[in-house]
C-alpha positions as a printed Julia matrix, in Angstrom:
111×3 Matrix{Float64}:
 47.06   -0.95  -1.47
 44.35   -1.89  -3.69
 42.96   -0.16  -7.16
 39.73    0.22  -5.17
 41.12    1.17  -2.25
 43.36    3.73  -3.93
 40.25    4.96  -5.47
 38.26    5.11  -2.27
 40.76    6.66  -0.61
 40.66    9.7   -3.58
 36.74   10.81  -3.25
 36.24   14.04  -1.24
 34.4    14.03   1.72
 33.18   16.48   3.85
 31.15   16.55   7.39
 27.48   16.06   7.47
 27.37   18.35  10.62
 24.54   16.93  12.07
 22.03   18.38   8.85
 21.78   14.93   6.92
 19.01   12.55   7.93
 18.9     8.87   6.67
 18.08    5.71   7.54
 19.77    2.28   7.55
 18.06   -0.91   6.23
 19.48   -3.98   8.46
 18.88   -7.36   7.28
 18.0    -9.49  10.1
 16.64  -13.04  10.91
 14.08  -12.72  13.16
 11.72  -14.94  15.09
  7.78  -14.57  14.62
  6.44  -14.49  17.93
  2.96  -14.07  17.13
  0.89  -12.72  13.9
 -2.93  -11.34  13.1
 -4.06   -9.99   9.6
 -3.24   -6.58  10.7
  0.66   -7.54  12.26
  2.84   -9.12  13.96
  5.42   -9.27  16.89
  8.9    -9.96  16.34
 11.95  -10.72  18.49
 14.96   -8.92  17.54
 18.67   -8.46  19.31
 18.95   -4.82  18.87
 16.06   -2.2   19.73
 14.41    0.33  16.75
 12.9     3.25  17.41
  8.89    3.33  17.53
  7.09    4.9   14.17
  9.98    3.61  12.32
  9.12    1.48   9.11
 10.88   -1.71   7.74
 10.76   -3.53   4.43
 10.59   -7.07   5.55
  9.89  -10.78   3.7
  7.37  -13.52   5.36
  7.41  -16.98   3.95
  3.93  -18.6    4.02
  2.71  -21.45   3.49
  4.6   -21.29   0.05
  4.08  -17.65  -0.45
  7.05  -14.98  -0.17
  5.53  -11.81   0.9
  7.34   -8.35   0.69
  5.96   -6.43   2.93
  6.17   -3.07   5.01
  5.91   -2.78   8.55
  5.38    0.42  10.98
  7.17   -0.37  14.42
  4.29    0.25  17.06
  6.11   -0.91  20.24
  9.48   -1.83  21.08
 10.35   -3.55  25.16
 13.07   -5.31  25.91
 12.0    -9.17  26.33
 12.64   -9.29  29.86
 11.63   -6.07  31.31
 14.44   -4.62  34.46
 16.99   -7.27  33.36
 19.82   -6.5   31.16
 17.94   -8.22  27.84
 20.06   -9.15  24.79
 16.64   -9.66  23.0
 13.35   -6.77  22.19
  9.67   -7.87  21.24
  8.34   -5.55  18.62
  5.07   -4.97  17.55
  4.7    -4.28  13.88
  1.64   -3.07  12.0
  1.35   -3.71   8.45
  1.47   -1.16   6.07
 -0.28   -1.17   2.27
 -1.01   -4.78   1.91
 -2.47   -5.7   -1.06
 -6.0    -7.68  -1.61
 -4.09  -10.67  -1.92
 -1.48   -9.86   0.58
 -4.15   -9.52   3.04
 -6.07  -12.61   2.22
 -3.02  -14.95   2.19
 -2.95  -13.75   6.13
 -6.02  -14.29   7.22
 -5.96  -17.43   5.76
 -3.08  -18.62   7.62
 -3.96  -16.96  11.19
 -7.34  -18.38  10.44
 -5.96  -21.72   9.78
 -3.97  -21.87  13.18
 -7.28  -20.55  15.63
Protein backbone atom coordinates (compact mmCIF):
# COMPACT_ATOMS: atom_id res chain seq x y z
CA UNK A 1 0.00 0.00 0.00
CA UNK A 2 0.85 3.41 -0.89
CA UNK A 3 2.15 6.57 1.41
CA UNK A 4 -1.07 8.22 0.20
CA UNK A 5 -3.08 5.54 0.50
CA UNK A 6 -1.82 4.75 3.98
CA UNK A 7 -2.61 8.26 4.72
CA UNK A 8 -6.08 8.21 3.25
CA UNK A 9 -6.85 5.31 4.81
CA UNK A 10 -5.89 7.21 8.50
CA UNK A 11 -8.45 10.39 8.29
CA UNK A 12 -11.62 9.93 10.41
CA UNK A 13 -14.77 9.86 8.92
CA UNK A 14 -18.03 9.89 10.09
CA UNK A 15 -21.76 9.67 8.44
CA UNK A 16 -23.33 12.67 6.94
CA UNK A 17 -26.79 11.21 7.95
CA UNK A 18 -28.63 12.71 5.40
CA UNK A 19 -27.93 16.64 7.05
CA UNK A 20 -25.09 17.67 4.50
CA UNK A 21 -26.15 19.29 1.23
CA UNK A 22 -23.67 19.83 -1.71
CA UNK A 23 -23.38 19.83 -5.08
CA UNK A 24 -21.14 18.18 -7.70
CA UNK A 25 -19.56 20.13 -10.63
CA UNK A 26 -19.32 17.53 -13.73
CA UNK A 27 -17.24 18.45 -16.56
CA UNK A 28 -18.94 17.51 -19.65
CA UNK A 29 -18.69 17.98 -23.50
CA UNK A 30 -21.76 18.93 -24.67
CA UNK A 31 -23.42 19.71 -27.96
CA UNK A 32 -25.06 23.29 -28.59
CA UNK A 33 -28.29 22.63 -29.96
CA UNK A 34 -29.47 26.00 -30.30
CA UNK A 35 -28.51 29.58 -28.61
CA UNK A 36 -30.26 33.30 -28.18
CA UNK A 37 -28.66 36.24 -26.14
CA UNK A 38 -30.58 35.18 -23.20
CA UNK A 39 -29.55 31.00 -23.47
CA UNK A 40 -29.18 28.15 -24.84
CA UNK A 41 -30.17 24.39 -25.20
CA UNK A 42 -27.83 21.73 -24.67
CA UNK A 43 -27.75 17.96 -25.19
CA UNK A 44 -26.37 16.07 -22.41
CA UNK A 45 -26.19 12.03 -21.53
CA UNK A 46 -27.27 12.27 -18.02
CA UNK A 47 -30.40 14.40 -16.75
CA UNK A 48 -29.94 17.57 -13.96
CA UNK A 49 -32.40 18.66 -11.96
CA UNK A 50 -34.41 21.96 -13.06
CA UNK A 51 -33.31 25.39 -11.05
CA UNK A 52 -29.98 23.89 -10.81
CA UNK A 53 -26.98 26.21 -11.92
CA UNK A 54 -23.74 25.27 -13.86
CA UNK A 55 -20.46 27.04 -14.46
CA UNK A 56 -19.91 26.35 -18.07
CA UNK A 57 -17.23 27.69 -21.01
CA UNK A 58 -18.53 28.72 -24.74
CA UNK A 59 -15.94 29.22 -27.39
CA UNK A 60 -16.94 32.00 -29.85
CA UNK A 61 -15.89 33.12 -32.60
CA UNK A 62 -12.40 33.41 -30.80
CA UNK A 63 -13.81 34.36 -27.49
CA UNK A 64 -13.76 31.90 -24.34
CA UNK A 65 -16.66 32.79 -22.26
CA UNK A 66 -17.12 31.62 -18.56
CA UNK A 67 -20.32 31.69 -17.94
CA UNK A 68 -23.25 30.61 -15.53
CA UNK A 69 -26.25 28.93 -16.49
CA UNK A 70 -29.74 28.26 -14.54
CA UNK A 71 -31.23 24.85 -15.87
CA UNK A 72 -34.88 25.87 -16.98
CA UNK A 73 -36.00 22.55 -18.55
CA UNK A 74 -34.68 19.20 -18.70
CA UNK A 75 -36.71 16.14 -21.35
CA UNK A 76 -35.27 13.35 -22.42
CA UNK A 77 -34.45 13.76 -26.33
CA UNK A 78 -36.84 11.31 -27.41
CA UNK A 79 -39.80 11.58 -25.25
CA UNK A 80 -41.55 7.61 -24.18
CA UNK A 81 -38.37 5.90 -25.50
CA UNK A 82 -35.67 4.77 -23.30
CA UNK A 83 -33.25 8.03 -24.30
CA UNK A 84 -29.50 7.85 -23.55
CA UNK A 85 -29.49 11.65 -24.38
CA UNK A 86 -31.63 15.04 -22.44
CA UNK A 87 -32.15 18.56 -24.16
CA UNK A 88 -31.73 21.25 -21.59
CA UNK A 89 -32.68 24.61 -21.63
CA UNK A 90 -30.30 26.95 -19.92
CA UNK A 91 -30.79 30.61 -19.07
CA UNK A 92 -27.91 32.74 -18.58
CA UNK A 93 -27.09 34.10 -15.47
CA UNK A 94 -24.96 37.62 -14.74
CA UNK A 95 -23.49 38.19 -18.08
CA UNK A 96 -21.48 40.96 -18.36
CA UNK A 97 -21.87 44.09 -20.95
CA UNK A 98 -19.46 42.46 -23.01
CA UNK A 99 -20.52 38.97 -22.36
CA UNK A 100 -23.82 39.90 -23.61
CA UNK A 101 -22.77 41.74 -26.68
CA UNK A 102 -20.33 39.06 -27.92
CA UNK A 103 -23.86 36.94 -28.10
CA UNK A 104 -25.90 38.89 -29.81
CA UNK A 105 -23.41 39.42 -32.15
CA UNK A 106 -23.00 35.92 -33.01
CA UNK A 107 -26.88 34.83 -32.93
CA UNK A 108 -27.28 37.98 -34.91
CA UNK A 109 -24.70 36.96 -37.33
CA UNK A 110 -26.34 33.44 -38.01
CA UNK A 111 -30.35 34.98 -38.55
Amino acid sequence: MSDVEQERRGVRRTEAGGNLSGQLEIDLETNVLQISPGGMMVELEVPVNVGSEYPFTLDIDGHHLDLVGVVRNCEPSRPGDASTSYHVGIQFRGLDDEQQEILTRFVESKL
